[in-house]
C-alpha positions in Angstrom: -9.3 25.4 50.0 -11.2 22.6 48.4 -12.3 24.6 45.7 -9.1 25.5 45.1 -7.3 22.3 44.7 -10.6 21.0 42.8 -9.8 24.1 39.8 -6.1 23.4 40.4 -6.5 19.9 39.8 -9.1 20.0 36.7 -6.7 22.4 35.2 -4.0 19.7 35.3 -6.0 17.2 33.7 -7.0 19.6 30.9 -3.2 20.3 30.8 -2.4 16.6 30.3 -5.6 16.0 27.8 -3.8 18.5 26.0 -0.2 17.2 25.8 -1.8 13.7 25.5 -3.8 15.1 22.2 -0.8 16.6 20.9 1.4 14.0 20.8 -1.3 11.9 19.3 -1.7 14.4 16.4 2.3 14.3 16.5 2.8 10.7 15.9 -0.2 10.9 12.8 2.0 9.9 9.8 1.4 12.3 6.9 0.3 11.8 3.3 3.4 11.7 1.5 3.6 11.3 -2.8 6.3 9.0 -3.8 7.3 8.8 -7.7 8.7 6.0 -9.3 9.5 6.5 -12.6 6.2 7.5 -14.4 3.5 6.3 -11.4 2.9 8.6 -8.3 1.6 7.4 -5.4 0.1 8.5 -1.9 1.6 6.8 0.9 2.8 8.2 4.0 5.9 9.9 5.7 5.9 6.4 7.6 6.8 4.8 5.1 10.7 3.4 4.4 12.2 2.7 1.1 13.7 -0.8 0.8 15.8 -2.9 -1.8 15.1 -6.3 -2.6 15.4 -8.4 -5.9 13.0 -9.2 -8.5 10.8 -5.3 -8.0 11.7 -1.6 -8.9 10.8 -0.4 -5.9 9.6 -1.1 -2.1 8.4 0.6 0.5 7.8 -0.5 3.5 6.0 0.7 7.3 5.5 -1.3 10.5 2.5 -3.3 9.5 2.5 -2.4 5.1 4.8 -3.3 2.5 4.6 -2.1 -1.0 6.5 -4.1 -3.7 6.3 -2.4 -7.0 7.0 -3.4 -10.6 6.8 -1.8 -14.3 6.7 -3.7 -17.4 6.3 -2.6 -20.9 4.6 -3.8 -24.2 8.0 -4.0 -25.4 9.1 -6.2 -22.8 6.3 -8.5 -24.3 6.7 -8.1 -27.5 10.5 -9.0 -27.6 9.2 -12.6 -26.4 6.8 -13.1 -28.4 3.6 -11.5 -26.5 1.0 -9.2 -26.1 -0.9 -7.5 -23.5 -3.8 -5.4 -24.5 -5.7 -5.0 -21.4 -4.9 -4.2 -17.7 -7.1 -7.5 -16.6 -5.1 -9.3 -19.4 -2.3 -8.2 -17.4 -3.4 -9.4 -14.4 -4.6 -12.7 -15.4 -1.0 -13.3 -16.7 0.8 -11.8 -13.6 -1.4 -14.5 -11.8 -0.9 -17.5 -14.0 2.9 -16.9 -13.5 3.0 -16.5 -10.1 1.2 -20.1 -9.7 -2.2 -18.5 -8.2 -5.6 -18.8 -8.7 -7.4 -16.1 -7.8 -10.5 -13.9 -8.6 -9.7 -10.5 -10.7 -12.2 -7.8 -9.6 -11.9 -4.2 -10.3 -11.6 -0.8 -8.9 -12.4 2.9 -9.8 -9.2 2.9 -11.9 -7.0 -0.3 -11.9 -7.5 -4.8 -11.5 -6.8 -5.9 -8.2 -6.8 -9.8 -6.6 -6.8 -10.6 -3.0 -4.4 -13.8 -1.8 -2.5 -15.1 1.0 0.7 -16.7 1.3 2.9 -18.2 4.2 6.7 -17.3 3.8 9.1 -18.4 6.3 6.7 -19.3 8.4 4.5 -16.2 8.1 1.4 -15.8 7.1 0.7 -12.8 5.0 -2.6 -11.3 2.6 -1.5 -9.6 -0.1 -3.7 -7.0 -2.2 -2.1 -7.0 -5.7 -3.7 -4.2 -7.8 -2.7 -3.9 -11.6 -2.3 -0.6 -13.7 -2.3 0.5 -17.3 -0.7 3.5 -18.7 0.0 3.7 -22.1 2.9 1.0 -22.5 3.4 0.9 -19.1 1.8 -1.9 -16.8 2.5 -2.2 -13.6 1.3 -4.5 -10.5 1.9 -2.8 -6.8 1.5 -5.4 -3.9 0.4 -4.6 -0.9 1.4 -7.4 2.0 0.6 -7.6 5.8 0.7 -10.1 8.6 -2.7 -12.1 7.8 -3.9 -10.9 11.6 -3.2 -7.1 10.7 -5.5 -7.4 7.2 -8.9 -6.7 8.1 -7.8 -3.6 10.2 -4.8 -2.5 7.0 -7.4 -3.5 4.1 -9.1 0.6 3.8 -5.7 2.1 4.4 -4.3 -0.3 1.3 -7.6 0.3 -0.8 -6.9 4.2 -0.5 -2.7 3.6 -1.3 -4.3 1.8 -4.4 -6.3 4.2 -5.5 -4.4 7.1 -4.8 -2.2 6.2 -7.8 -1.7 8.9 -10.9 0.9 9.0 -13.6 3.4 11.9 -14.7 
């Protein structure tokens, strides 16, 4: 009888490892490729889109937000500017936001780390800057300032996940 109930009970254990496991592999949020206009990018299904002023596009999870904007050379040129390089284009994203910050780069774009309190929140912010053709654009990745540390890989490989049509 004890041997029984012992094989009766390991099998429901095994049963509810097993549900356990698969809801964990159900709630994994898949890769997902987003376009906006000519840039692609690998987020995932978790991801929501958002509106707000001032970007072309934002997407947003529970702990990452992506703010997105494209300029062109012509947008600079009709005032009188030019940008020749993506670090150029960084440096003067940077100016013009009022921050000082350190430009390092990646496999295949500029990027700055910063942090900013807004409304009372603290927030890090991985801005990363890309060049293609006339197109430059700076994507900026934001989380709570206690999420970072644990958000910073997942960001990097958003970053660097970008392609163009």
């Amino acid at each position: 009888m004890k041997s029984k109930m012992k094989k009766t009970l390991a099998l429901a254990m095994v049963c509810v490892m097993m549900l356990l496991c698969t809801a964990c592999a159900a709630s994994q949020a898949e890769d997902k490729v987003i376009t906006e206009g000519a840039l692609n990018i690998t987020l995932t299904d978790a991801f929501t889109k958002e509106s707000y002023d001032g970007y072309d596009f934002v997407y947003q999870s529970n702990k990452i937000m992506v703010m997105g904007v494209c300029e062109t050379q012509q947008q600079f040129n009709e005032v009188g500017m030019t940008v020749g390089t993506v670090r150029e284009y960084a440096k003067l994203c940077m100016d013009a936001h009022g921050t000082d910050v350190s430009l390092q780069t990646a496999d295949s774009y500029v990027y700055c780390e910063y942090e900013e309190t807004v409304q009372g929140q603290n927030f890090c912010y991985y801005a990363a800057f890309y060049n293609n053709g006339d197109n430059y654009w700076v994507l900026s990745f934001a989380t709570l300032k206690n999420d970072y540390e644990s958000q910073k890989a997942t960001i990097e490989k958003f970053a660097s996940s970008v392609t163009y049509n």
